[in-house]
VEXDREN-2710 file (C-alpha; in Angstrom, 1 decimal):
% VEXDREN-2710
k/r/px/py/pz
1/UNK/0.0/0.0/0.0
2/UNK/2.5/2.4/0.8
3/UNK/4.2/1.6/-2.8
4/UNK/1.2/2.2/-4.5
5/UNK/0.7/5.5/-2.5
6/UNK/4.0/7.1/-3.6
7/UNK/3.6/5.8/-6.8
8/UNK/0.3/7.6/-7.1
9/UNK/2.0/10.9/-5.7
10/UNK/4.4/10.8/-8.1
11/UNK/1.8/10.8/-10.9
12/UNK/-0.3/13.7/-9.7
13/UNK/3.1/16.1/-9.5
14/UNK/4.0/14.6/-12.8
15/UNK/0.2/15.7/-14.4
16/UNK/0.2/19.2/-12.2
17/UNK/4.0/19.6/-13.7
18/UNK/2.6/19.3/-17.3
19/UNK/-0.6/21.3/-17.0
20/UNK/2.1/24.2/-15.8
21/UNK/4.1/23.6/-18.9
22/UNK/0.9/23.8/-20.9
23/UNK/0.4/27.3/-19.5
24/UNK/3.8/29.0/-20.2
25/UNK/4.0/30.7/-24.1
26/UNK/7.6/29.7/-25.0
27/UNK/7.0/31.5/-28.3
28/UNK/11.0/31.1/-27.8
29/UNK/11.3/33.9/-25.5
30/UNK/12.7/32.1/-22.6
31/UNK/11.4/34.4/-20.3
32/UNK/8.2/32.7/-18.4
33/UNK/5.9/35.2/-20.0
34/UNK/2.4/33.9/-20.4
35/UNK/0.6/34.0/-23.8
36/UNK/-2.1/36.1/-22.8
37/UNK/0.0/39.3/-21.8
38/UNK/2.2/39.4/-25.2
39/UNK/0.9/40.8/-28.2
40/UNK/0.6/39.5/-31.7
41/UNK/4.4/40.8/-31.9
42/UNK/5.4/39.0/-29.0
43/UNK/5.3/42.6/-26.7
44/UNK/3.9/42.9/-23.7
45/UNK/0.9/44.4/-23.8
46/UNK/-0.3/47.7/-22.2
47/UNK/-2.6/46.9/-19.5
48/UNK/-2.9/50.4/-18.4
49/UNK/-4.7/53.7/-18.8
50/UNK/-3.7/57.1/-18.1
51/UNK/-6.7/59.2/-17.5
52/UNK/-6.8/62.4/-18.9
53/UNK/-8.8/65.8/-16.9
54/UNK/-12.6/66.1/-17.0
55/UNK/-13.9/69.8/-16.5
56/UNK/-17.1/69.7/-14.5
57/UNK/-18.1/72.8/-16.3
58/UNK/-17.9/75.4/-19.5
59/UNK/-18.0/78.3/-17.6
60/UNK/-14.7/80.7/-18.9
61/UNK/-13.2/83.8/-17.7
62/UNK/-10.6/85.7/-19.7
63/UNK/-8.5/87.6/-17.2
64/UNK/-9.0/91.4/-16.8
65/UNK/-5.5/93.2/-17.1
66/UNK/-7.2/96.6/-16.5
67/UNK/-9.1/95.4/-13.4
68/UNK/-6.3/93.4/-12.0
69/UNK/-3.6/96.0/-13.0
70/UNK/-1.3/93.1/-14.3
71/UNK/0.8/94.0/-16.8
72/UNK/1.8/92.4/-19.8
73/UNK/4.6/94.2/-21.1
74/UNK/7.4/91.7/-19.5
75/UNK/7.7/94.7/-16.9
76/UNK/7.7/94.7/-12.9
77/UNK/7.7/91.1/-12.0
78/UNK/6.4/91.5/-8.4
79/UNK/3.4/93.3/-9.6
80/UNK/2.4/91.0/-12.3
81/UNK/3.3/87.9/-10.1
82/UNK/0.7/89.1/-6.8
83/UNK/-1.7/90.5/-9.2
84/UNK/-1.9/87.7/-11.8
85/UNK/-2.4/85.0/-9.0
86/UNK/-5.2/86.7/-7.6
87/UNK/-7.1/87.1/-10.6
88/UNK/-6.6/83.1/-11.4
89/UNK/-7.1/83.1/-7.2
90/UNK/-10.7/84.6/-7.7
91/UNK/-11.8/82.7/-10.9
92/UNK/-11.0/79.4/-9.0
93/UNK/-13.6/80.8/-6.1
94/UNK/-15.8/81.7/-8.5
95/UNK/-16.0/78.3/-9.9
96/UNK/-14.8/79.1/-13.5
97/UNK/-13.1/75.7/-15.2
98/UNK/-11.2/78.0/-18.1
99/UNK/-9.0/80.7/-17.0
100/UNK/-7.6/82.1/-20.3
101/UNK/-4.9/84.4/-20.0
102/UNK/-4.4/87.1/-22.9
103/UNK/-2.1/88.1/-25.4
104/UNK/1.1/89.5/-24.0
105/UNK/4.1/88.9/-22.3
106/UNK/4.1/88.0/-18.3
107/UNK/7.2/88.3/-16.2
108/UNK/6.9/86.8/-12.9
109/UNK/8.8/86.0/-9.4
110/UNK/8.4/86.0/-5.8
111/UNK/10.8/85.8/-3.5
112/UNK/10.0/82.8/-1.6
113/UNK/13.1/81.9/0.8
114/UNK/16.9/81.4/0.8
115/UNK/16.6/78.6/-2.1
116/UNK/13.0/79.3/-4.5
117/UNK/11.7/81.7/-6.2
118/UNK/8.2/81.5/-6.5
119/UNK/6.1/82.2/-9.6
120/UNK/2.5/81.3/-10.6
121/UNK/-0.2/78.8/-9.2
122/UNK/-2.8/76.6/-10.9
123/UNK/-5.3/75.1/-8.3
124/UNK/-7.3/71.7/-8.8
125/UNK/-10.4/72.1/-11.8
126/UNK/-8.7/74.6/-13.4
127/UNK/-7.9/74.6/-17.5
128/UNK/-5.5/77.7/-18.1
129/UNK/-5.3/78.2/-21.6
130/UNK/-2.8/81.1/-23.4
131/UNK/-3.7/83.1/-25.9
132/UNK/-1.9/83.3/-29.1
133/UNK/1.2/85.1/-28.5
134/UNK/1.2/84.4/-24.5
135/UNK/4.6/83.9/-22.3
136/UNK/5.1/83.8/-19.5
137/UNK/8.5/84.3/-18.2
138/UNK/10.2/83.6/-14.9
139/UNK/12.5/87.0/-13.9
140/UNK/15.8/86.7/-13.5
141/UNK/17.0/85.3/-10.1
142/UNK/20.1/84.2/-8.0
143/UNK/17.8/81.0/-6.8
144/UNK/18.5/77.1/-7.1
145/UNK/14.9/75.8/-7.3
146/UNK/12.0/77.3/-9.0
147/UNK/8.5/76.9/-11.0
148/UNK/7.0/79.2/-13.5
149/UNK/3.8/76.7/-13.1
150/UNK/3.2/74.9/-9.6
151/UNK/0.6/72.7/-10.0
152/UNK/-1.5/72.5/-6.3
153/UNK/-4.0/69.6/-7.0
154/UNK/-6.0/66.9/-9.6
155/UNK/-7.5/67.9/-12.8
156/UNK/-5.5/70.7/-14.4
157/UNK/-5.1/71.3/-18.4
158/UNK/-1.8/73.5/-19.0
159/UNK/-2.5/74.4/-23.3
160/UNK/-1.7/76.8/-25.9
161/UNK/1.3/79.1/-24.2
162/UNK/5.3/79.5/-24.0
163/UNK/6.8/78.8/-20.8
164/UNK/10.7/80.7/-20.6
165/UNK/13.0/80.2/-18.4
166/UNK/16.1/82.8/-17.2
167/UNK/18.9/80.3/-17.7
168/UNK/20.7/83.1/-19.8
169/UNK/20.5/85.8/-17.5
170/UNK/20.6/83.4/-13.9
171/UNK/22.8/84.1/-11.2
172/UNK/24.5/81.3/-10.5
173/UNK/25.1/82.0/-6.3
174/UNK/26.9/79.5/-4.8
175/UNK/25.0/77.7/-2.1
176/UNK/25.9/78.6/1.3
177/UNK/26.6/75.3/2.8
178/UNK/28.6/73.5/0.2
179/UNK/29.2/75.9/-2.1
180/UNK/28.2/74.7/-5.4
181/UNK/26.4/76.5/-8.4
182/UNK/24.5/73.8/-10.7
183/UNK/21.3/75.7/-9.4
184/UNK/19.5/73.0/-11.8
185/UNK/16.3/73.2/-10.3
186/UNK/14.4/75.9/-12.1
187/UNK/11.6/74.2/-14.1
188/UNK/8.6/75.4/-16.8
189/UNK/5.3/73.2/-15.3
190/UNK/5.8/71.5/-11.6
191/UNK/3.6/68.6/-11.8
192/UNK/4.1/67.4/-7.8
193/UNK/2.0/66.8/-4.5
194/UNK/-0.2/64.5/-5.3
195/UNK/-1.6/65.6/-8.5
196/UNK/-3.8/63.2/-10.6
197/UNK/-4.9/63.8/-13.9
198/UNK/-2.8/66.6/-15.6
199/UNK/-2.8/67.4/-18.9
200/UNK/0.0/69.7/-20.8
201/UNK/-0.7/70.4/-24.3
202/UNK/0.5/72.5/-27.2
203/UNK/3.2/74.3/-25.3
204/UNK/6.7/75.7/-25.8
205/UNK/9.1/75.4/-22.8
206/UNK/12.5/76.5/-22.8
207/UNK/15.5/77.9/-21.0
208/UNK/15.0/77.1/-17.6
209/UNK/17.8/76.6/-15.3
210/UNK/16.9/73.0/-14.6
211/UNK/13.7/71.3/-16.3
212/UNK/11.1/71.3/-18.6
213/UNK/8.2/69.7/-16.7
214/UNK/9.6/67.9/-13.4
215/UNK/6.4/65.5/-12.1
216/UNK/6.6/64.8/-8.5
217/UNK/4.8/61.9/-7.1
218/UNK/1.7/62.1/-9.2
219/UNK/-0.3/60.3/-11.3
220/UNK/-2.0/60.4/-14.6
221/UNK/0.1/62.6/-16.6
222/UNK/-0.1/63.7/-19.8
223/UNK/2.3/65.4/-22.2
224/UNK/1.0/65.7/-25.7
225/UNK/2.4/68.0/-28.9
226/UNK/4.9/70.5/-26.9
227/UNK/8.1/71.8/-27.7
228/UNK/11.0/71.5/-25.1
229/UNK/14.7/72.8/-25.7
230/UNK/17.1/74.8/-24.5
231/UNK/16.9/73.7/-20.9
232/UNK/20.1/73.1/-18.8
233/UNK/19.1/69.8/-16.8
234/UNK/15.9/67.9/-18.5
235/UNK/13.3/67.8/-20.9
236/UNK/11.0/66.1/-18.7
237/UNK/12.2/64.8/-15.3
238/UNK/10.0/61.8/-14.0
239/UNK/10.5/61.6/-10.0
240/UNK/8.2/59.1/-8.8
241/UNK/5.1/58.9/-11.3
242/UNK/2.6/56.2/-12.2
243/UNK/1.0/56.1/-15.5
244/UNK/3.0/58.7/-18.0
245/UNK/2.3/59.2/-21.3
246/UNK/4.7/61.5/-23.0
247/UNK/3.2/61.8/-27.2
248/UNK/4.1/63.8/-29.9
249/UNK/6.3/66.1/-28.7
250/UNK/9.7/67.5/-30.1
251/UNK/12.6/67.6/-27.4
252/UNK/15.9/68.9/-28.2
253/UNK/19.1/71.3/-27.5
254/UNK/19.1/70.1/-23.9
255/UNK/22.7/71.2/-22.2
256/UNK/24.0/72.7/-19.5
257/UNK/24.2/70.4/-16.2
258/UNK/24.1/66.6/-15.6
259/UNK/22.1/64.6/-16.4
260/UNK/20.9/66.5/-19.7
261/UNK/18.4/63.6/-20.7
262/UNK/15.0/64.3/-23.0
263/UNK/13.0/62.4/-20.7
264/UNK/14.6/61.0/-17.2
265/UNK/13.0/58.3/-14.7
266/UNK/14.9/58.4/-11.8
267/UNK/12.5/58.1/-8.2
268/UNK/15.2/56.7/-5.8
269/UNK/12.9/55.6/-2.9
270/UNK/9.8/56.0/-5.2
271/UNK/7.2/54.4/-7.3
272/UNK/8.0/55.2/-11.4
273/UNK/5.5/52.8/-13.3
274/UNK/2.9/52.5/-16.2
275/UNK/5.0/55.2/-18.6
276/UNK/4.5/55.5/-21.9
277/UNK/7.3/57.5/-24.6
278/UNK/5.8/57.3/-28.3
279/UNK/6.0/59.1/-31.3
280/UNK/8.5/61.8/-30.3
281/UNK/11.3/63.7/-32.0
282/UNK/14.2/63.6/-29.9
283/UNK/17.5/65.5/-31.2
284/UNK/20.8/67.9/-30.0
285/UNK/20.4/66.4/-26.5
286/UNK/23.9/66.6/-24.3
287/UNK/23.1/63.5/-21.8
288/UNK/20.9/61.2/-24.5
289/UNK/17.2/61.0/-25.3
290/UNK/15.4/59.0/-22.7
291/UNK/17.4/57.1/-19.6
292/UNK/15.6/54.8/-17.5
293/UNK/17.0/54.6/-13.9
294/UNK/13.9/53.4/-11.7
295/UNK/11.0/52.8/-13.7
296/UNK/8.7/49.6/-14.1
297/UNK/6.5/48.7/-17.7
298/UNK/8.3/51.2/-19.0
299/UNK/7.6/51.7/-23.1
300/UNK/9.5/53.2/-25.3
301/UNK/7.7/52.8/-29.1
302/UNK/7.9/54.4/-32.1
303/UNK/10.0/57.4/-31.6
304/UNK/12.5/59.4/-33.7
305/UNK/16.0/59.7/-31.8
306/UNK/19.0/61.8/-33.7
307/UNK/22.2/62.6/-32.5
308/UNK/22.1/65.8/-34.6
309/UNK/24.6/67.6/-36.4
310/UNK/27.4/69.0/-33.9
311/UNK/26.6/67.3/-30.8
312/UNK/28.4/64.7/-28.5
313/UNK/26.3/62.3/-26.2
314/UNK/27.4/61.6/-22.6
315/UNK/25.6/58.4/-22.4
316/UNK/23.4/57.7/-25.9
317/UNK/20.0/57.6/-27.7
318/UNK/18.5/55.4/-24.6
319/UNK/20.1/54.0/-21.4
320/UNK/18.5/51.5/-18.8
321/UNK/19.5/50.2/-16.0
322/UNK/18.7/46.4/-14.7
323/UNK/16.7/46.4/-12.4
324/UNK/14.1/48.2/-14.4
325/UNK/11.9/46.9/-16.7
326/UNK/11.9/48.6/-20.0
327/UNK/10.1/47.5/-24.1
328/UNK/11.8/49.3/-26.7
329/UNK/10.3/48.7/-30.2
330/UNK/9.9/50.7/-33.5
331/UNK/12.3/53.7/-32.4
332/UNK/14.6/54.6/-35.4
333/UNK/18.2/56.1/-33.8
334/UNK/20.6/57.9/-36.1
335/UNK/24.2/58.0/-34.0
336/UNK/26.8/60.7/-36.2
337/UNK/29.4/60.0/-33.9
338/UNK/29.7/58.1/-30.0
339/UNK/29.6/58.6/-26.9
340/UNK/31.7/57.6/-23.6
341/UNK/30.2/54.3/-24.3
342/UNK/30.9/54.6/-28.3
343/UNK/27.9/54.6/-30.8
344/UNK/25.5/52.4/-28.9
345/UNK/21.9/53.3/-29.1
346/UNK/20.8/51.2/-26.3
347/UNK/22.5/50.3/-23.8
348/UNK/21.5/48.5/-20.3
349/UNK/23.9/49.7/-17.3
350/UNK/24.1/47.3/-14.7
351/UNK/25.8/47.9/-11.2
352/UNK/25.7/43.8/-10.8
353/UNK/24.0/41.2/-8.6
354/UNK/20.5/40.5/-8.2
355/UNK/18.7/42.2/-11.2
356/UNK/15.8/42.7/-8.6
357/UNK/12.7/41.4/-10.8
358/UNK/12.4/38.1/-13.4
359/UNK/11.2/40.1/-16.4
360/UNK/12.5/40.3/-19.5
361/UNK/14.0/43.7/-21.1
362/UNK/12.1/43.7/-24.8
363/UNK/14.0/45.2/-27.7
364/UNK/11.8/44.4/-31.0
365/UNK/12.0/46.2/-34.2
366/UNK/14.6/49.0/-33.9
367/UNK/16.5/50.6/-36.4
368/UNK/20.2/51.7/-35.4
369/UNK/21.7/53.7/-37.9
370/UNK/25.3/53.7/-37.3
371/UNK/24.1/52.4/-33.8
372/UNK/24.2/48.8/-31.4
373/UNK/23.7/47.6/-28.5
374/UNK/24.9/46.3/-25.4
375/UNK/23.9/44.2/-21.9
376/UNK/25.8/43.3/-19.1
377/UNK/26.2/41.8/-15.5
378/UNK/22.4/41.1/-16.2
379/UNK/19.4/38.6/-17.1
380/UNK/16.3/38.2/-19.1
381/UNK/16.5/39.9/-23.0
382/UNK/14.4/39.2/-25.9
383/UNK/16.0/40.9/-29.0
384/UNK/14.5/40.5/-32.7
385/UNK/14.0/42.1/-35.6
386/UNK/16.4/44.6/-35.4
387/UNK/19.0/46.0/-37.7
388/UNK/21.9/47.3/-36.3
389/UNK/23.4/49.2/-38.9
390/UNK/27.2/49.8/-39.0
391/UNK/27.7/48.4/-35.3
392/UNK/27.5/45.9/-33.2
393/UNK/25.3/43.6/-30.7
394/UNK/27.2/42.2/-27.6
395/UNK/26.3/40.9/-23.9
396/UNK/28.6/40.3/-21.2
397/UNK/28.1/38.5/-18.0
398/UNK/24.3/37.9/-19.1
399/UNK/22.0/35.0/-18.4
400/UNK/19.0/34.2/-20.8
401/UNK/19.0/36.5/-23.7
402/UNK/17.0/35.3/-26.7
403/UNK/18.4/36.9/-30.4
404/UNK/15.8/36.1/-33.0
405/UNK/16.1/37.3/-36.6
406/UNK/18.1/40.6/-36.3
407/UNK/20.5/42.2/-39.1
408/UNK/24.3/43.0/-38.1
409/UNK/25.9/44.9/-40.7
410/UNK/29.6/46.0/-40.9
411/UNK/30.9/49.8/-39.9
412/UNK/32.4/51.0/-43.2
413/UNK/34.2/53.9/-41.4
414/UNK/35.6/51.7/-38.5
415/UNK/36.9/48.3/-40.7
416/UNK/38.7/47.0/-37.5
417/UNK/35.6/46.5/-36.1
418/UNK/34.8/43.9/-38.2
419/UNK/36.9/40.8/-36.5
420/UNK/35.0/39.9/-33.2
421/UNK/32.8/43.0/-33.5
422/UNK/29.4/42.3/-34.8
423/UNK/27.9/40.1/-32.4
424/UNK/30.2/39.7/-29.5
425/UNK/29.5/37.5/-26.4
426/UNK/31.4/36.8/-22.9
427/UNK/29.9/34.5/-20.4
428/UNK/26.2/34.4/-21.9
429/UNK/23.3/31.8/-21.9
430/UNK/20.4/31.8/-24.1
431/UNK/19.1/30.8/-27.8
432/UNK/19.3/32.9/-31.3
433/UNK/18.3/31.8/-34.9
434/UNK/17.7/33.8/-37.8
435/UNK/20.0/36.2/-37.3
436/UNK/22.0/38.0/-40.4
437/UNK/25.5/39.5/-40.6
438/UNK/25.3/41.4/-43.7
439/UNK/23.5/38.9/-46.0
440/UNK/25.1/36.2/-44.1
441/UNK/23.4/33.6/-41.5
442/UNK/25.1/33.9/-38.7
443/UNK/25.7/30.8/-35.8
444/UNK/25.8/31.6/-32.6
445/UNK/25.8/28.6/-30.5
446/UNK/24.0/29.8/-27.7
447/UNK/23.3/27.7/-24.9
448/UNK/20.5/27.3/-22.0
449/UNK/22.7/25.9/-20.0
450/UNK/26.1/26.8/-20.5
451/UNK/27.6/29.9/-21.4
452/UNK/29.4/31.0/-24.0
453/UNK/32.0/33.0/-24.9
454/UNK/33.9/33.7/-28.0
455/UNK/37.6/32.6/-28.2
456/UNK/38.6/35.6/-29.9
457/UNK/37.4/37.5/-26.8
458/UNK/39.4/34.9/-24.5
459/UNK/42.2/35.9/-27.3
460/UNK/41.3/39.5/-26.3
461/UNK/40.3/41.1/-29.2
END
């Protein structure tokens, strides 16, 4: 009896072993993703939704200048700063939902404290449009932290306006306790305590000290068809945010102070999740295009990344780091020359041991002109369909990377590149097929269960 016991044991783990099996997708990715949350491209799908602002009513107010005495000749900054915020003060009281500030040119500041220099305020319900030909302009100041636009609250629409910083006439004090002058802190639209549901449309935003837009902790964020440039820190700077959508929007000529990024997510200590960067123009941008430090179902689809004439990246086009979790597919990256880590348009930083969460990074459909890749001191890829034009693809120190039908070609400027530089491997486990050096097949005896290396990078080329 107690034979036929064990031997009945060991048939129910072998059937609940095989209806598992039955419910992992191997779709050859390798990863433990299940069918149902990958898309007919083999992507994870987006599961979320970022909810845009609702005005409870139609009721508009176009401010006043002659009854509020604001002036809108970019003239006495204190006086258009006090007056200004009562008059969008009293519309919010009054319970109009569009506050619509005329044609003309705003200069505004408040001396705050030691460290911020205040400027205007936009309260919960509230859609503050610009009239054509509207700026508003943050005066010239010795501060390290500012905001043109605080946002104090859910359901705000920002629309229709420029947004200008002082970084060409800011005085650059050095801080009192350590001394140091990055003062990279001064941004166009604060987007912080709390908010939900925020909206910032059809806006130009430029020269501030530090960023574009920084978002602070809130949720439900929108960034559609603006124009960001010129700033010294960030496009956008994403500090602890769930569900991000960042569309259509042309971001360039950032410079001036590390990290000097289009779009940054980096929350130490703080939730980044549910973000979504499509179908923007990135160019001329000091630091690189979009780095992902913290964030979680993080996309990245279907933008245009160019190094641009003139201009030397820090880092490249996009940088992640491994214990995020990042899908970048359909982005087309034009490299003219490198960066400190050579003409690599993605690469995956890692600072080593556990990568912290057992999904896969998802790089599908990319074009690299003039561009690779590279992984390392990591785990988990899936990596197809891309043509790395000119470059190379290499992992190091990496567990379970699937390369499925990419295109390697050779670097014409760079011919000693060619030897051991097109797809380059140290210490690696996984499978490929299908994948093309030049018109070549190329092998690449990967393995899922022993790694490989290539012996001309045990010869040390």
């Amino acid at each position: 009896m107690k034979n036929l016991t064990n031997y009945l044991l060991i048939l129910a783990m072998i059937f609940i072993a095989s209806c598992s099996n039955e419910d992992i997708d191997t779709n050859d990715s390798g990863n433990g993703t299940s069918s149902e949350d990958l898309d007919e491209n083999g992507l994870p799908k987006i599961i979320f939704d970022i909810q845009l602002p609702t005005m409870s009513n139609d009721q508009e107010y176009i401010i006043d200048l002659a009854r509020w005495d604001i002036p809108n000749n970019r003239t006495d900054a204190i006086k258009t700063t006090a007056n200004l915020q009562a008059a969008i003060d009293w519309a919010h009281q009054e319970g109009y939902s569009r506050v619509i500030l005329p044609t003309g040119e705003y200069l505004v500041g408040e001396d705050v404290n030691t460290i911020y220099q205040g400027g205007i305020e936009i309260y919960e319900n509230t859609e503050f449009v610009f009239s054509p030909g509207a700026i508003l302009e943050i005066d010239t100041n010795n501060k390290w932290n500012y905001c043109v636009i605080s946002l104090k609250g859910d359901n705000i629409i920002i629309r229709d306006g420029t947004i200008k910083g002082d970084r060409d006439t800011h005085v650059f004090t050095p801080r009192e306790n350590d001394g140091k002058t990055a003062h990279d802190e001064g941004h166009g639209i604060c987007v912080w305590n709390k908010s939900n549901q925020v909206l910032v449309k059809n806006m130009i935003i430029h020269n501030l000290t530090g960023d574009g837009s920084l978002v602070l902790d809130a949720n439900d964020v929108t960034f559609i068809d603006n124009t960001i440039y010129n700033n010294r820190r960030q496009g956008i700077s994403i500090v602890g945010g769930t569900r991000i959508e960042i569309k259509d929007n042309e971001i360039h000529h950032i410079n001036g102070t590390t990290p000097q990024f289009g779009v940054d997510i980096e929350g130490p200590g703080r939730i980044d999740e549910d973000i979504l960067i499509h179908k923007n123009y990135f160019h001329h941008n000091t630091g690189g295009d979009i780095v992902n430090t913290s964030g979680e179902n993080v996309y990245i689809l279907d933008n245009i990344m160019e190094q641009g004439d003139g201009n030397t990246y820090v880092d490249g086009p996009i940088v992640s780091w491994h214990k995020t979790h990042t899908i970048i597919a359909r982005n087309t990256i034009t490299m003219d020359s490198g960066s400190v880590n050579g003409r690599l348009g993605y690469i995956q930083y890692s600072s080593g041991g556990d990568k912290g969460h057992n999904r896969a990074t998802y790089v599908h459909d990319n074009v690299c002109n003039n561009c690779g890749m590279y992984m390392y001191k990591s785990a988990d890829a899936d990596v197809r369909r891309n043509k790395f034009l000119g470059y190379f693809v290499a992992f190091s120190d990496f567990k379970n990377v699937v390369l499925i039908d990419n295109l390697v070609t050779y670097s014409q400027e760079h011919p000693n590149l060619r030897f051991c530089w097109s797809y380059r491997f140290k210490e690696v486990t996984g499978s490929a097929s299908g994948n093309l050096l030049e018109d070549t097949l190329e092998e690449i005896p990967l393995s899922e269960t022993t790694t490989y290396t290539m012996q001309c990078v045990l010869d040390g080329w």
